[in-house]
C-alpha positions as CSV (number, residue, x, y, z in Angstrom):
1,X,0.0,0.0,0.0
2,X,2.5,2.1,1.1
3,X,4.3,1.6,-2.2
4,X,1.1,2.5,-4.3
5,X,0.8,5.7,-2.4
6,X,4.3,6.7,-3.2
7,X,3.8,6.4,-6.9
8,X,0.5,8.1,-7.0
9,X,1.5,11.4,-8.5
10,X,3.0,9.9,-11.4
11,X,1.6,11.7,-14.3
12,X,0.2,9.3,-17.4
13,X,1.6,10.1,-20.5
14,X,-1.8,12.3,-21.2
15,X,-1.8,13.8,-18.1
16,X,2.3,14.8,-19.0
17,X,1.9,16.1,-22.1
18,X,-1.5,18.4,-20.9
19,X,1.1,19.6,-18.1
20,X,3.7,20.2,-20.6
21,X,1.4,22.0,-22.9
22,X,0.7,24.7,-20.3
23,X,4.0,25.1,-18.2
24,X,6.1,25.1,-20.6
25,X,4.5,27.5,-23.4
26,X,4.3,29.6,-20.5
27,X,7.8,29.9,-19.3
28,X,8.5,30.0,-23.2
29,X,6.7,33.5,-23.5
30,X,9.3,34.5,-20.6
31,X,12.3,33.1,-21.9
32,X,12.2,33.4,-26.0
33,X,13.8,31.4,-28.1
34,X,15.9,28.3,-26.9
35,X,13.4,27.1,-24.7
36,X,13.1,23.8,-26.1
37,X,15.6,22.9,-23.1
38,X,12.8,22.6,-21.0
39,X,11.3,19.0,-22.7
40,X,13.9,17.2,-20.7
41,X,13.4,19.2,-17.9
42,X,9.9,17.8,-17.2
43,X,10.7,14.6,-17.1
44,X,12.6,14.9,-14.2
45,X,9.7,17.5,-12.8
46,X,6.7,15.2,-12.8
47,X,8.3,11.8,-13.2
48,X,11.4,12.4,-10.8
49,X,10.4,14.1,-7.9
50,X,11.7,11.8,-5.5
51,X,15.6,11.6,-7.0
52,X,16.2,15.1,-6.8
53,X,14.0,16.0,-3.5
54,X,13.9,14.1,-0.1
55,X,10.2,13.0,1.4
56,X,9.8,16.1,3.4
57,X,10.8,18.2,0.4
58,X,14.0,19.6,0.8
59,X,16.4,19.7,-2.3
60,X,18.0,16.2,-2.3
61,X,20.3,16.2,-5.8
62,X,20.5,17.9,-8.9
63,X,20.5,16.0,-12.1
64,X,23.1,16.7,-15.5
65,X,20.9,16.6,-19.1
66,X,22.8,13.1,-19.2
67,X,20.5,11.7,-15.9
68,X,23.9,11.6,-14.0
69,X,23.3,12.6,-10.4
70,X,25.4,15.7,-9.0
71,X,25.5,15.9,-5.2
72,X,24.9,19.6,-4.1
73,X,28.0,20.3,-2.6
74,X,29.6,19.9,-5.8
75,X,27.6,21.7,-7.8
76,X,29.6,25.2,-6.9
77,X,32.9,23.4,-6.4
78,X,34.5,23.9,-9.8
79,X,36.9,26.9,-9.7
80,X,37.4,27.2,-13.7
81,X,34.8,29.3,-15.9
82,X,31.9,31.3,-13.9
83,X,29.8,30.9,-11.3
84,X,26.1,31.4,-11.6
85,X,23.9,32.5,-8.1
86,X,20.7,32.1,-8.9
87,X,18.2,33.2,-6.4
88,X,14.1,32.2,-6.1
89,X,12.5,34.7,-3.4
90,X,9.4,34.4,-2.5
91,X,6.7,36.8,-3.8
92,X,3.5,38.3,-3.6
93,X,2.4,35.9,-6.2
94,X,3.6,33.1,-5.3
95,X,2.2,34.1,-1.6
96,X,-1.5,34.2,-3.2
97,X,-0.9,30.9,-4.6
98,X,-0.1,29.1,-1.2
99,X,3.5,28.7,-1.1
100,X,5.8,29.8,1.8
101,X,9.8,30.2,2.6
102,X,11.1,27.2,2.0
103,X,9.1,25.3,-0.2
104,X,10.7,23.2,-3.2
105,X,11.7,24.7,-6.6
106,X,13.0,22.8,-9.2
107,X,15.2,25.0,-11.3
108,X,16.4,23.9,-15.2
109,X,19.3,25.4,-16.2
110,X,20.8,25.0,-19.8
111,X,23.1,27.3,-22.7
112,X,22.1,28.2,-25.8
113,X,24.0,25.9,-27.2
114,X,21.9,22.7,-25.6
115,X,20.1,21.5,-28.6
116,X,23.9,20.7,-30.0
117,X,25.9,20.0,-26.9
118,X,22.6,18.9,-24.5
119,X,24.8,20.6,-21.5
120,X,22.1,21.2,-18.5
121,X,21.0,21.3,-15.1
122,X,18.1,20.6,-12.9
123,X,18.5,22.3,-9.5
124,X,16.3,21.4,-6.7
125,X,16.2,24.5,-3.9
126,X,13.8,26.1,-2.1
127,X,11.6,29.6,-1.9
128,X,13.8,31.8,-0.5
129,X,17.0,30.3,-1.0
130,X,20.2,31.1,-3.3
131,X,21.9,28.2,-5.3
132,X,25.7,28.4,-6.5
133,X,26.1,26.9,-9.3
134,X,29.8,27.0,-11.4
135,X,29.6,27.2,-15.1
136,X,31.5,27.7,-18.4
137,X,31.2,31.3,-19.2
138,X,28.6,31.9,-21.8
139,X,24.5,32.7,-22.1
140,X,22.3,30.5,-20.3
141,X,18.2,30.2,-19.9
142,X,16.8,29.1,-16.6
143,X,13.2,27.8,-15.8
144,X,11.8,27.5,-12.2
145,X,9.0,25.5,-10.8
146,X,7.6,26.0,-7.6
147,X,5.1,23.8,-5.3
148,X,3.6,23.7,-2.2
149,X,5.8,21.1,0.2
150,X,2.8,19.1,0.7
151,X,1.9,19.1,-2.8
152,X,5.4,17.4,-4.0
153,X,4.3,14.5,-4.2
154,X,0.1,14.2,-3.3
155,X,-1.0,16.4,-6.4
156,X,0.0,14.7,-9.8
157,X,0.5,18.5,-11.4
158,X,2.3,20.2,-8.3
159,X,4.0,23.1,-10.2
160,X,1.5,26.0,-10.0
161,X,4.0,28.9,-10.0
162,X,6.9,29.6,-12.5
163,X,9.5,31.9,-13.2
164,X,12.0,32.4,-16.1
165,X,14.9,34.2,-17.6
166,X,18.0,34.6,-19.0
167,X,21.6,35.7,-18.3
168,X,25.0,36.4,-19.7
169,X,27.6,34.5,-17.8
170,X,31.4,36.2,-17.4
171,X,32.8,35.4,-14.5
172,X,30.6,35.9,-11.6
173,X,27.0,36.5,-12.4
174,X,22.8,36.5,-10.7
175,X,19.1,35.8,-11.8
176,X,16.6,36.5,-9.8
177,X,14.0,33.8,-11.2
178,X,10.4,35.2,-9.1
179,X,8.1,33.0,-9.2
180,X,4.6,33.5,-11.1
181,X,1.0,32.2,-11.5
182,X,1.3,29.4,-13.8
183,X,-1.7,29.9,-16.6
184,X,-2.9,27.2,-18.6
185,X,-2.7,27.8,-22.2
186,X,-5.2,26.5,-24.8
187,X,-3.9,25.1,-28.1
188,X,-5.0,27.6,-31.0
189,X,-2.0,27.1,-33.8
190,X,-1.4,25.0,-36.4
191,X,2.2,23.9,-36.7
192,X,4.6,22.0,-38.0
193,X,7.3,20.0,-36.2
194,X,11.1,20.5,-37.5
195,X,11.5,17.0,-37.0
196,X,9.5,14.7,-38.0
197,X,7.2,17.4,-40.6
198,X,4.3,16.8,-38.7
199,X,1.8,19.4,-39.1
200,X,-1.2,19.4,-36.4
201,X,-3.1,21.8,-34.0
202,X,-1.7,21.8,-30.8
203,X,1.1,22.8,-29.0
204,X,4.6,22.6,-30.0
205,X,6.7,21.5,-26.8
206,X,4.1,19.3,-25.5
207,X,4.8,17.3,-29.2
208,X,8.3,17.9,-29.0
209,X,8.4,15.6,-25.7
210,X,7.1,12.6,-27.4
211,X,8.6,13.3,-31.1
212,X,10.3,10.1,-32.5
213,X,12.4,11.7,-34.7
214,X,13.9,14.2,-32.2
215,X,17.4,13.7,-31.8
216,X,18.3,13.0,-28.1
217,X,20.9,11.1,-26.2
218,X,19.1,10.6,-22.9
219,X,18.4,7.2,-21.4
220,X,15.5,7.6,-19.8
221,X,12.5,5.6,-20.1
222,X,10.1,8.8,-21.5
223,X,13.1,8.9,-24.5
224,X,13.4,5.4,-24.6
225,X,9.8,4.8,-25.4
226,X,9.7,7.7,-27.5
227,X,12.2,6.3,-29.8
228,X,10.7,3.0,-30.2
229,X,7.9,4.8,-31.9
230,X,8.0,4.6,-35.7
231,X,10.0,7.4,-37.0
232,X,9.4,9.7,-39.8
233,X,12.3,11.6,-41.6
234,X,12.7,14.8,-40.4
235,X,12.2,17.6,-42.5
236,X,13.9,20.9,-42.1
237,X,12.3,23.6,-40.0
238,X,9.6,25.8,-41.7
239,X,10.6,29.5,-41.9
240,X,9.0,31.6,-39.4
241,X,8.1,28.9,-37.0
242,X,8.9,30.6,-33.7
243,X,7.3,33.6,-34.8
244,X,4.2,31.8,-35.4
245,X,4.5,30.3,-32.1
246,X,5.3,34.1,-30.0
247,X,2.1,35.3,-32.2
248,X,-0.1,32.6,-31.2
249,X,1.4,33.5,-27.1
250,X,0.0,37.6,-28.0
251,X,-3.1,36.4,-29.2
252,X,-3.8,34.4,-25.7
């Protein structure tokens, strides 16, 4: 019984991609382009709760895109490159939306570069608290997710309050990533994927999780069953796609 209870808030793969769909094409509207990054985050968000947080929901270990596991006391403890501080305070929305000092925030953090070199980060802290993390020097986008502590891991779609930004990197550097009233957002535009040439109604990142034809060297089992699915030739990306998708955010 116990076990059951314990894997309760796992999403389905229906109930993923509906969270997808809103989270992440908000946070997208904050960040801009590059945000495709935050596909793999989720998977760690509503499928691994319990690796990167502890039962009572403090911040346990952070993950590398690669699902390697990165203790927290390493994560500021190279001395080469830059180091990043980012920071998740606790605000008035956030406040409205139930959440308190101290509750868990998963934080993705990844370069520009991540769709060629798929370097990234998930972060587990906490409202309130500020993060050291050392990286090369560069540009980097960063998503946060906030929850209730006793939501972690009762409510199958904890993540109710998000936050998003970006930052160039030289040396020593903040972001201040405050936290947000997550909105859902309906599907109203007609795409088409740059991978597989898929053209459809519906959001873009909520396909882009489950595309077979996406190119990804992750393990886990979302990718593995994602590439077992039959795969289309990719076609190249259709001029003015991520405008399309920023216009179809305005007209929300």
């Amino acid at each position: 019984m116990a076990a059951e209870q314990s894997q309760s808030w796992r999403l389905t793969d229906d109930e993923r991609r509906k969270a997808v769909s809103s989270a992440a094409s908000f946070v997208a509207s904050l960040i801009g382009p590059g945000a495709e990054f935050l596909v793999w985050g989720f998977e760690y968000f509503y499928n691994r709760r319990d690796l990167i947080f502890n039962g009572s929901g403090a911040p346990a270990q952070a993950f590398t895109a690669q699902a390697t596991p990165v203790r927290l006391s390493a994560l500021a403890s190279n001395t080469s490159g830059g180091r990043l501080s980012i920071n998740t305070p606790l605000t008035a929305a956030a406040q409205r939306a139930g959440l308190r000092t101290g509750d868990p925030v998963s934080v993705v953090l990844s370069g520009h570069q991540f769709t060629q070199s798929r370097s990234g980060l998930v972060v587990p802290t906490r409202i309130g608290d500020r993060v050291q993390v050392s990286v090369p020097n560069g540009t980097y986008s960063a998503a946060a997710f906030g929850s209730g502590r006793q939501a972690l891991f009762t409510a199958k779609d904890p993540f109710q309050t998000v936050a998003g930004g970006n930052v160039l990197l030289t040396g020593r550097g903040g972001l201040d990533l405050s936290l947000t009233t997550r909105t859902p957002v309906p599907a109203k535009l007609t795409w088409t994927c740059s991978h597989c040439g898929q053209t459809a109604t519906g959001n873009a990142f909520a396909h882009s999780l489950i595309c077979p034809a996406r190119p990804t060297s992750c393990n886990c089992d979302l990718c593995r069953r994602r590439r077992a699915l039959p795969h289309r030739q990719p076609n190249p990306p259709p001029p003015g796609l991520w405008q399309r998708f920023l216009d179809f955010l305005d007209d929300l």
